[in-house]
KEKE-3310 file (N, C-alpha, C; in steps of 0.2 Angstrom, whole numbers, plus 5000, padded with zeros to 4 digits):
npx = (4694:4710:4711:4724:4742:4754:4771:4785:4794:4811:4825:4834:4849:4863:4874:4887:4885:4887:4900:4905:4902:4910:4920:4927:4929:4917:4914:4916:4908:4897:4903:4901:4888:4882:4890:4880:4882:4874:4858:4844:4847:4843:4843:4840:4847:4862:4870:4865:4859:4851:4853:4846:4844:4845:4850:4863:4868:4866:4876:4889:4886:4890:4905:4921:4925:4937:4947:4957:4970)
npy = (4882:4890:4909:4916:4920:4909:4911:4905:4891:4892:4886:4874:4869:4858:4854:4848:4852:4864:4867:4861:4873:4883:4880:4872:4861:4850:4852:4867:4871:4871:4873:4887:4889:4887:4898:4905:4913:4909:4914:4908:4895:4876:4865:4848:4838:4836:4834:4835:4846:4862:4874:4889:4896:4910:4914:4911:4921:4931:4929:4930:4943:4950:4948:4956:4964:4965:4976:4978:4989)
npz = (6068:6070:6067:6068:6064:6064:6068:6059:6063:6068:6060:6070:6078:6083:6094:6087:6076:6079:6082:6072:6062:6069:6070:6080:6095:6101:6117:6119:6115:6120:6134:6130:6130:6142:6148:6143:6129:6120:6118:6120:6120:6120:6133:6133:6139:6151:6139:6126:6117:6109:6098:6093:6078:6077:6088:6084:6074:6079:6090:6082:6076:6087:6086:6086:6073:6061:6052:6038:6033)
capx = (4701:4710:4716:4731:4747:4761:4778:4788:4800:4816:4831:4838:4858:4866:4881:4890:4884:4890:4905:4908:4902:4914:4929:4929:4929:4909:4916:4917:4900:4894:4906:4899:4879:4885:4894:4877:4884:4870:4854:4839:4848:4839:4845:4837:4850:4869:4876:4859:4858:4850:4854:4842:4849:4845:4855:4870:4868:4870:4884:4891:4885:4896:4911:4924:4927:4943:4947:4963:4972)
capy = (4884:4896:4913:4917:4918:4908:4913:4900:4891:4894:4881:4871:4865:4853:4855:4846:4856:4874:4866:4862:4880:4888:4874:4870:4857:4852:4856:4875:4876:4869:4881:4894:4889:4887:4906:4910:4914:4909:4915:4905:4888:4873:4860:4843:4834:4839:4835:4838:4856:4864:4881:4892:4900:4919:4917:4911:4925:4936:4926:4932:4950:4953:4947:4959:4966:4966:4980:4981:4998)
capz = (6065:6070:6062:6071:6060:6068:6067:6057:6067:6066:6062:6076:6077:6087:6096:6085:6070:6078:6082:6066:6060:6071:6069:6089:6102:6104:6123:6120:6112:6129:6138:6128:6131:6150:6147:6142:6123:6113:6120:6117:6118:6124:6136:6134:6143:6150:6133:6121:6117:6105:6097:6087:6072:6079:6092:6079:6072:6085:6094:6076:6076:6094:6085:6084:6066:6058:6046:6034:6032)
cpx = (4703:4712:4719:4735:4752:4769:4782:4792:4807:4822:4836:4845:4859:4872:4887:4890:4887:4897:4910:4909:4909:4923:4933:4927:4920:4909:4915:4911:4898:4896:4902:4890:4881:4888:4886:4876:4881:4863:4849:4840:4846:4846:4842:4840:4857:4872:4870:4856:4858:4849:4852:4847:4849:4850:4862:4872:4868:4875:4887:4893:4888:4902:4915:4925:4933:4944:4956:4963:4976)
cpy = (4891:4902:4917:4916:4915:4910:4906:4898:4889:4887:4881:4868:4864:4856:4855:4851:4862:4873:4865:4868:4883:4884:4874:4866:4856:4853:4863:4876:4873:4873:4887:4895:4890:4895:4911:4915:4915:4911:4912:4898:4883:4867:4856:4840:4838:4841:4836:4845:4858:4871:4885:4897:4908:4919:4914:4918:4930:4937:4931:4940:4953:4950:4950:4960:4969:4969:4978:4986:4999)
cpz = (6067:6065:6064:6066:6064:6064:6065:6060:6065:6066:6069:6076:6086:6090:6092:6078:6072:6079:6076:6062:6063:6072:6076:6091:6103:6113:6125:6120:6119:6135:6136:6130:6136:6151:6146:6133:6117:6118:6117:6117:6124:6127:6137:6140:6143:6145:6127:6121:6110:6103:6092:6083:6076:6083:6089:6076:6077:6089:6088:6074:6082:6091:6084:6076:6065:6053:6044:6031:6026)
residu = (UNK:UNK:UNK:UNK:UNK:UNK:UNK:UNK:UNK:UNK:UNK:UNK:UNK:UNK:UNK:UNK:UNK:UNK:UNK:UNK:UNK:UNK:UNK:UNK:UNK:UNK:UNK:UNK:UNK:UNK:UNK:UNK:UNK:UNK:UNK:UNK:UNK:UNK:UNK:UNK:UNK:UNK:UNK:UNK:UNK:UNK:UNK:UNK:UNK:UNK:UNK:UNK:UNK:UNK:UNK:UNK:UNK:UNK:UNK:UNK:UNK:UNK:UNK:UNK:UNK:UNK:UNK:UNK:UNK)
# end
């Protein structure tokens, strides 16, 4: 047995899921893996792709911030 800790894994979304997070086209979200947008995202197949939460979270943390004055 080992006594290594693993790293728990982290939540997986679908295309269709982030498309609904981000209320777009499941196209873009493919545009944007393809752009390279989410780092980390896996390619089963052309249209199966899966996107780790971390790199949600940081497409998200590069988003422009909008203040009001």
């Amino acid at each position: 047995m080992s006594t290594s800790k693993r790293k728990p894994l982290e939540p997986l979304y679908t295309v269709r899921q982030v498309a609904d997070r981000y209320s777009v086209q499941p196209r873009t979200i493919r545009e944007w893996v393809n752009d390279e947008k989410f780092k980390g995202a896996v390619k089963l197949t052309q249209k199966r792709i899966l996107i780790p939460e971390s790199a949600l979270r940081a497409f998200e943390d590069a988003l422009p911030r909008f203040t009001t004055h």
